[in-house]
C-alpha positions as CSV (number, residue, x, y, z in Angstrom):
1,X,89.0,4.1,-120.9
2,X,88.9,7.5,-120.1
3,X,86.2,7.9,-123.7
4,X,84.0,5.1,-121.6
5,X,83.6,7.4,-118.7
6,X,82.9,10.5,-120.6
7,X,80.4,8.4,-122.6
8,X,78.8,6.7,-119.4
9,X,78.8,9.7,-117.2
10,X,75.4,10.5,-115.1
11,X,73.7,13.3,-117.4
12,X,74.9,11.1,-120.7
13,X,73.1,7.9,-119.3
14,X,70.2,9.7,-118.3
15,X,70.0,11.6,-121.7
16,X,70.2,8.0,-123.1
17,X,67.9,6.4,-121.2
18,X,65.2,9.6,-122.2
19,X,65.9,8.7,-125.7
20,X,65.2,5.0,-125.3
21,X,61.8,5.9,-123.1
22,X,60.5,8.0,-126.0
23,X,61.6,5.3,-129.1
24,X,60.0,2.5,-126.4
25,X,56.6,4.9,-125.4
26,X,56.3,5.4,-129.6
27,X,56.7,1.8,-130.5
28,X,54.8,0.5,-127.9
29,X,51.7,2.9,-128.7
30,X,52.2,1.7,-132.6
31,X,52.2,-2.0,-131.1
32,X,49.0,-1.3,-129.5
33,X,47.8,0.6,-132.1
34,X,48.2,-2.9,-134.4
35,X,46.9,-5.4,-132.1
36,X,43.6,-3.3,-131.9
37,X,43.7,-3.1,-135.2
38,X,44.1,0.4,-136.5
39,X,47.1,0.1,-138.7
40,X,46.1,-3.0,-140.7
41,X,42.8,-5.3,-140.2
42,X,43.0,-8.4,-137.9
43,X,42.6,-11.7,-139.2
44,X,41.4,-13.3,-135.9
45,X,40.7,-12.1,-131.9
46,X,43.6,-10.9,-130.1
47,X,44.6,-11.1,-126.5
48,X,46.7,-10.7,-123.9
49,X,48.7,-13.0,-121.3
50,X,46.2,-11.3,-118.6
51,X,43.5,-13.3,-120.6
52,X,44.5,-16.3,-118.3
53,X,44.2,-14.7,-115.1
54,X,40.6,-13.0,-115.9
55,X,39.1,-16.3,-117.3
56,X,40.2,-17.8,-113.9
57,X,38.6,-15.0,-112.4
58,X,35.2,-15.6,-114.1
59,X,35.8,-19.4,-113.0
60,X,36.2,-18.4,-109.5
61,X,33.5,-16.1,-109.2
62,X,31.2,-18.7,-110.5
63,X,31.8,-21.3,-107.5
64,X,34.1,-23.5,-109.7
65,X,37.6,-22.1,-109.4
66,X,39.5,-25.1,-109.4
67,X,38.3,-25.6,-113.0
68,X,40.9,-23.0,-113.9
69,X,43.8,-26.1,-113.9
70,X,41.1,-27.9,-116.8
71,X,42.3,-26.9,-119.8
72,X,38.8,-27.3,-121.4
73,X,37.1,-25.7,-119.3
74,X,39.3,-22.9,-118.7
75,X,40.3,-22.4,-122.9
76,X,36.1,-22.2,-122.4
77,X,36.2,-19.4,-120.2
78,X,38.6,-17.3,-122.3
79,X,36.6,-18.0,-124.8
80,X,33.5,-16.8,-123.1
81,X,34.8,-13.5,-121.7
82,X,36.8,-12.4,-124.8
83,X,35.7,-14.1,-128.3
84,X,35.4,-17.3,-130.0
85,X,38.8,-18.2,-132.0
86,X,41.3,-16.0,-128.9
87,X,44.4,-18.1,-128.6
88,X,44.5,-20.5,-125.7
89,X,46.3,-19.2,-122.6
90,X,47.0,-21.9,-120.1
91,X,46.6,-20.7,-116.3
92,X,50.0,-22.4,-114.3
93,X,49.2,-20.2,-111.6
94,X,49.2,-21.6,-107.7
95,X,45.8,-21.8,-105.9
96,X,46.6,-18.5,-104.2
97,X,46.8,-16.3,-107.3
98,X,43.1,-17.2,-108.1
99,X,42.7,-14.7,-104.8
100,X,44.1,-12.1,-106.7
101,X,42.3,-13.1,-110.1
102,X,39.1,-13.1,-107.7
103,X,39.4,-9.6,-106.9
104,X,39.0,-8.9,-110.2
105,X,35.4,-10.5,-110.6
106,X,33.3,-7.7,-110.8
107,X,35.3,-5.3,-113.5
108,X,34.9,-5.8,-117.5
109,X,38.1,-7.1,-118.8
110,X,40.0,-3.9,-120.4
111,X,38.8,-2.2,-116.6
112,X,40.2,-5.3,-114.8
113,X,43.6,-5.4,-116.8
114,X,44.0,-1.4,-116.5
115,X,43.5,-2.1,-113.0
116,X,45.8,-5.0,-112.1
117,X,48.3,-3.4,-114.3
118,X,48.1,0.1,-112.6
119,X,48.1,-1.9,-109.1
120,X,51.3,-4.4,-110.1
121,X,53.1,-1.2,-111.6
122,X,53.0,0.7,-108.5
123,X,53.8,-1.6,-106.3
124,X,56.9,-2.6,-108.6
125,X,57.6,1.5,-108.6
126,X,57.2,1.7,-104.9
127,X,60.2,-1.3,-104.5
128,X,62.3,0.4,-107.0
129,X,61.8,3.9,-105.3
130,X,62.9,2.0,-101.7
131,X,65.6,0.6,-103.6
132,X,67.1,4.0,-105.0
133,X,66.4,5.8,-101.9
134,X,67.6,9.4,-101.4
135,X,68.2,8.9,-105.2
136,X,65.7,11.6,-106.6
137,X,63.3,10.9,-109.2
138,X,65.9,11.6,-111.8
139,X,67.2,8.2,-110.7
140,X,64.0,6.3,-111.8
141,X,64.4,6.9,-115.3
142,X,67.2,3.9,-116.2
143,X,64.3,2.1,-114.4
144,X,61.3,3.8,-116.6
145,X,63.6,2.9,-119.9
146,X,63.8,-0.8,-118.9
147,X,62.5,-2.2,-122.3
148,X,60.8,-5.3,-120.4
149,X,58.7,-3.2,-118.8
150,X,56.8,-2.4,-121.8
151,X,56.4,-6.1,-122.7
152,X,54.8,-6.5,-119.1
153,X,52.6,-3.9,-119.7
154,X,51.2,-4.3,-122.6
155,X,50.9,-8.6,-122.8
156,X,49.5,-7.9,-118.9
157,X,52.2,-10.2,-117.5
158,X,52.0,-10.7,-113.3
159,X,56.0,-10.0,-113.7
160,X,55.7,-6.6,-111.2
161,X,54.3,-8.9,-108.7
162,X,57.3,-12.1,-109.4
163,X,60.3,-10.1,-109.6
């Protein structure tokens, strides 16, 4: 076992986990890259999972918030605030997200999810410091590298805030 430790020492891992950062930053610039359509054209509207909580937004802000739990008229909404055709993202939030969602109400959509990702981000960066305390920064990395955090950030998942 003595290979394992020499393999898994401190320096090794975090040499690893800069490789896996870089592979993860590149793919998930080319993933962006394709659902915006600059490597091949779309066939359809594209979206995110954030889609749900910023047509719940636009239904709160309009006086009608508990419309967000009617599919029709939330699938509406999305419709509304991205494009005709966007896939159907159901909102199975509790009442007390649309507080969140309602803070929202006054930014365009790509400003809105830059924001609530950039917000949910740092707060999940903040626990993770608290948790690796008198760690260093060099610490953070393993937790930069996670490969779900990528999927949260670019489907606009409310993950940073439920974990």
């Amino acid at each position: 076992m003595r290979w394992l430790d020499a393999a898994l020492d401190r320096d090794r891992v975090l040499a690893y986990c800069r490789v896996l950062l870089a592979v993860e930053i590149a793919v998930f610039l080319f993933l962006v890259a394709g659902t915006h359509g600059l490597i091949a054209p779309l066939t359809g509207p594209t979206s995110t999972d954030f889609l749900s909580f910023y047509a719940a937004r636009d239904l709160a802000d309009t006086g009608t918030p508990q419309l967000a739990y009617d599919q029709a008229a939330h699938d509406a909404a999305e419709q509304r605030v991205t494009a005709p055709g966007v896939e159907y993202r159901f909102f199975y939030y509790p009442p007390v997200f649309l507080l969140l969602c309602a803070a929202l109400a006054r930014l365009p959509y790509l400003a809105a999810f830059i924001a609530f990702e950039a917000a949910t981000f740092t707060l999940y960066l903040i626990v993770m410091r608290r948790i690796l305390a008198g760690r260093g920064w060099t610490a953070m990395l393993p937790v930069l590298a996670f490969p779900p955090l990528f999927w949260v950030l670019g489907l606009g998942q409310n993950s940073f805030l439920a974990r």
